[in-house]
C-alpha positions as a printed Julia matrix, in Angstrom:
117×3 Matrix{Float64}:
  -5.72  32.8    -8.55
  -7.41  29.47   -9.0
  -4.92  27.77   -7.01
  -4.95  29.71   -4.24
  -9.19  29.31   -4.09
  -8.81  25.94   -4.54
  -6.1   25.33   -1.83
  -8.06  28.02    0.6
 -11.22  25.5     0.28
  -9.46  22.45    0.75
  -7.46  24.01    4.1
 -10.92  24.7     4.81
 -12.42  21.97    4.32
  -9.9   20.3     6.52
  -8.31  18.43    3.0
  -5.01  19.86    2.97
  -2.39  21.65    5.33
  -2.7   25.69    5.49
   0.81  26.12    5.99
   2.18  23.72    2.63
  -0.16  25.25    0.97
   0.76  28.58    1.41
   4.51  27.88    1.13
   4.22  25.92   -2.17
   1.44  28.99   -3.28
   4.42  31.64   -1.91
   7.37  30.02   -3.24
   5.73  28.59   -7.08
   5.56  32.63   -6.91
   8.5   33.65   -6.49
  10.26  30.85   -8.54
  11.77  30.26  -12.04
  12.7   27.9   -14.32
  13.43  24.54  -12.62
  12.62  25.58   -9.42
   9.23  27.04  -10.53
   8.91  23.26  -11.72
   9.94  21.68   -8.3
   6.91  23.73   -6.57
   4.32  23.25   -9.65
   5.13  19.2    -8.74
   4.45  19.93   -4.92
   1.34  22.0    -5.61
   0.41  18.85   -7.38
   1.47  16.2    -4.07
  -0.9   18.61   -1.89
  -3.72  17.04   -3.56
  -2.78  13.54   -3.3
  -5.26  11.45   -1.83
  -7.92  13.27   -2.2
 -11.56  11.8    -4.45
 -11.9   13.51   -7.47
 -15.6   14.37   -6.12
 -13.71  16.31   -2.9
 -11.43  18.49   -5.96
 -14.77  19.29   -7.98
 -16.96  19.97   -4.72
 -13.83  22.39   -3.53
 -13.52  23.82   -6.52
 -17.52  24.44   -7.04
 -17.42  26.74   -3.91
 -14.35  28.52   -4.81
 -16.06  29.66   -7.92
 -18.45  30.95   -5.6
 -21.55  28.61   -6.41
 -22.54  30.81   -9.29
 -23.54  33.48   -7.41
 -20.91  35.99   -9.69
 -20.33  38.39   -6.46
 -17.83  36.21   -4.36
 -14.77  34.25   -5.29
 -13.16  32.87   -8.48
 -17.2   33.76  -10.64
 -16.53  37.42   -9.43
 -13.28  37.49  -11.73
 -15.33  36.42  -15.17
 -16.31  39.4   -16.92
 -18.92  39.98  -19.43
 -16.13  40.63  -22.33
 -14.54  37.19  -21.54
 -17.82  35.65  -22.86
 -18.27  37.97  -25.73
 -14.45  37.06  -27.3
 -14.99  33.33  -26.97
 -18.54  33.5   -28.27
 -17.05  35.23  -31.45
 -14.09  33.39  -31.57
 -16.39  30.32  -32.04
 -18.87  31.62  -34.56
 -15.11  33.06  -35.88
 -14.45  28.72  -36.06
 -12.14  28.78  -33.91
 -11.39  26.1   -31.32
 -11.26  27.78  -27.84
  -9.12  26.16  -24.96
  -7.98  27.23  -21.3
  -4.42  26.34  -20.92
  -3.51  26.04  -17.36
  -1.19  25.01  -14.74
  -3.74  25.2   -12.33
  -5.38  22.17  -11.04
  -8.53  21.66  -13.51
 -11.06  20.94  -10.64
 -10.16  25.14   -9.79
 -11.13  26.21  -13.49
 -13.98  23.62  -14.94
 -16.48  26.0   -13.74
 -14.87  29.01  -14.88
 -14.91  27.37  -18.31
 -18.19  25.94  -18.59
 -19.74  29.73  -17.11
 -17.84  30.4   -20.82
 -19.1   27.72  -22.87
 -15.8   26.26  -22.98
 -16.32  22.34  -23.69
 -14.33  20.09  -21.4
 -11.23  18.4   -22.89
């Protein structure tokens, strides 16, 4: 999932902790209702702090860097690209919705032609 990328390059990257990260990534899991709130709110503190240029760069390389064979690019598919190209021509305003952080999906979206915002 996006989150999980994202938080796996950060830990990497020597951003965030590896072991909050996989708690809050465990536990948001396994949670509902308010408590599925509580941990969407501390997947949110792990990234506080950090430049908005370290979220994007992080979130660049968990999308692979465009190659398409390796990470978060690998999980576009063709299809997902067809549907919002006809959607579109369709008129149709086409939006991600997401409680992942947006730094983890911007590329996904503009590999889609999704406008930001």
């Amino acid at each position: 999932d996006a989150f999980g990328a994202l938080g796996a390059e950060l830990v990497r990257r020597g951003l965030v902790d590896r072991e909050a990260c996989e708690r809050v990534e465990v536990e948001y899991g396994r949670s509902q209702g308010e408590e599925r709130r509580k941990w969407l709110l501390e997947s949110l503190a792990l990234f506080r702090g950090l430049s908005a240029e370290d979220l994007v760069d992080a979130g660049e390389e968990a999308w692979g860097r465009g190659d398409g064979a390796t990470g978060l690019g690998a999980t576009l598919r063709p299809e997902m690209s067809d549907l919002v190209n006809r959607l579109r021509s369709g008129g149709w305003r086409v939006l991600i919705v997401t409680a992942s952080p947006a730094e983890a999906v911007l590329r996904g979206a503009q590999e889609l032609g999704i406008p930001e915002g």
